[in-house]
C-alpha angles and dihedrals in degrees: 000000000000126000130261114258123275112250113247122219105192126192115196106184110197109193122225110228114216119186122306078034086284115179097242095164156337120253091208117205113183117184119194116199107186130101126320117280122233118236105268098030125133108257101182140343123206119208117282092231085048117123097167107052117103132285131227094246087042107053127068113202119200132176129173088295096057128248117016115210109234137203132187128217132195100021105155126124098300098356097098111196154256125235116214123202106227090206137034110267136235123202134323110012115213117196109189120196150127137246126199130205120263126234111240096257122155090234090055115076120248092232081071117128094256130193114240126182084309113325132079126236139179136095148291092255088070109055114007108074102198139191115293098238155112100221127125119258155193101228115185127179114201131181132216111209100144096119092035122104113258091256078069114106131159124210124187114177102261094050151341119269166226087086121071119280116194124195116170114218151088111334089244087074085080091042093045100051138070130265124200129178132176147041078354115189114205134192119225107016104196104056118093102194098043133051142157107207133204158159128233135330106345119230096247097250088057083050095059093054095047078062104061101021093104089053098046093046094046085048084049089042098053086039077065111036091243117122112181118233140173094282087039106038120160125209142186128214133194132199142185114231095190117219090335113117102258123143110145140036155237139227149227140164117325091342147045135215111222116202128207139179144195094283102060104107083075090058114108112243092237085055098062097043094047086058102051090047095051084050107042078055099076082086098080107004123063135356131304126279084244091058121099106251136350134280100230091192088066098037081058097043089049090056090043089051087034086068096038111047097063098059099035081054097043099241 
């Protein structure tokens, strides 16, 4: 007997074009594909740190019936929400909204949707609230770049759009990953499992390490027994942070997002190295960002490796 299919939980990102073709915005359409809800079920939660997901006066929900009455719950300051169905459901849900970029700010967490040189950047965890469970799913990512000039690319961290990108999974696999969108630049452009992302013209020291990014992961990689592939890619984003105060990462499943600021010139190379190597560690060492606390073990091991790893790999 075979078993049921698995739900899907589906996020299309349409970008909004200012002028110079400048990225000023995502419509957001999620469509969730699992059993009826219940009136009064929870339907989605966004992260309580979240500034970007979408508010009860700002997000239409629809299902096979038309249009489905929400609530939220729990919105005050970090908290997040949760958004409550007023009826119970049929079929496919829709939730249509829209999510801004965030201004660096040191209140703000540095997971936020930024704007970047003309394109936008930041994770799930700031802008797709998503269903509170545990259950396997078929997530997809699609984007819509049908109306966007052709120097327009979008790049989630299991795979490179428009075209559809499915990862099963949990559906934190879409909160805990990076979106880009925008003139991407991309090193090297002829692996499919493995990518280093920007915007713009590079400071030179960042240069240097775009350079041998590829070589110092696939050394990382091999120390762990982990070769990437095209189910199990790995890449790396960076983002300018402008005169706000960034210099470090974070990161999230299979990838990292590394700020910088104006003042990064003065930064030492090791520093920087070292940075990119403690980061680019979260794959294999400590929980994930969307975990309560932190393993100190394994925030101990990381800076240990952190040293290591750049002079046992020669970099």
């Amino acid at each position: 007997m075979s078993s049921p299919a698995l739900p899907v939980f589906k996020v299309l990102i349409t970008p909004r074009l200012a002028l110079r073709n400048i990225i000023e915005g995502l419509d957001i359409v999620l469509t969730i594909v699992s059993s009826p809800l219940e009136a009064g079920s929870s339907l989605v939660f966004s992260h309580p740190q979240s500034h970007q997901a979408c508010l009860e006066n700002e997000v239409s929900v629809f299902d096979d019936q038309g249009g489905v009455p929400v609530v939220h719950q729990n919105i005050e300051k970090d908290l997040g929400f949760n958004l409550v169905v007023g009826r119970q459901t049929s079929g496919e849900i829709k939730l249509h909204y829209s999510a801004f970029p965030a201004e660096p700010s040191s209140d703000h967490p540095a997971f936020d949707l930024r704007s970047d040189q003309g394109g936008i950047l930041g994770s799930g965890l700031s802008f797709i609230p998503a269903p509170s469970t545990g259950t396997m799913y078929r997530n997809i990512v699609e984007w819509n770049l049908g109306e966007t000039p052709i120097e327009i690319r979008a790049v989630w961290t299991f795979g490179e759009g428009p075209t559809p990108v499915e990862k099963t999974g949990p559906v934190s696999i879409l909160l805990d990953s990076v979106y880009m969108i925008g003139p991407i630049h991309s090193s090297p452009s002829t692996v499919d499992y493995y990518g280093y992302y920007w915007f713009g013209a590079l400071p030179s020291n960042i240069e240097v390490i775009k350079d041998e990014h590829h070589a110092f992961f696939m050394k990382a990689s091999e120390f762990f027994e982990d070769r990437p592939s095209a189910s199990n890619p790995y890449r790396s984003f960076v983002r300018r942070n402008g005169s706000s105060r960034s210099f470090g990462g974070n990161g999230f499943i299979r990838s990292q997002i590394f700020d910088y600021d104006d003042h990064v010139a003065q930064a030492e190379d090791y520093d920087l190295i070292r940075r990119v190597a403690y980061e680019m560690l979260n794959n294999w060492l400590g929980p994930s960002i969307t975990e309560d606390g932190i393993d100190w073990l394994y925030e101990g091991i990381k800076n240990c490796l952190s040293i290591f790893f750049p002079f046992r790999f020669k970099f």
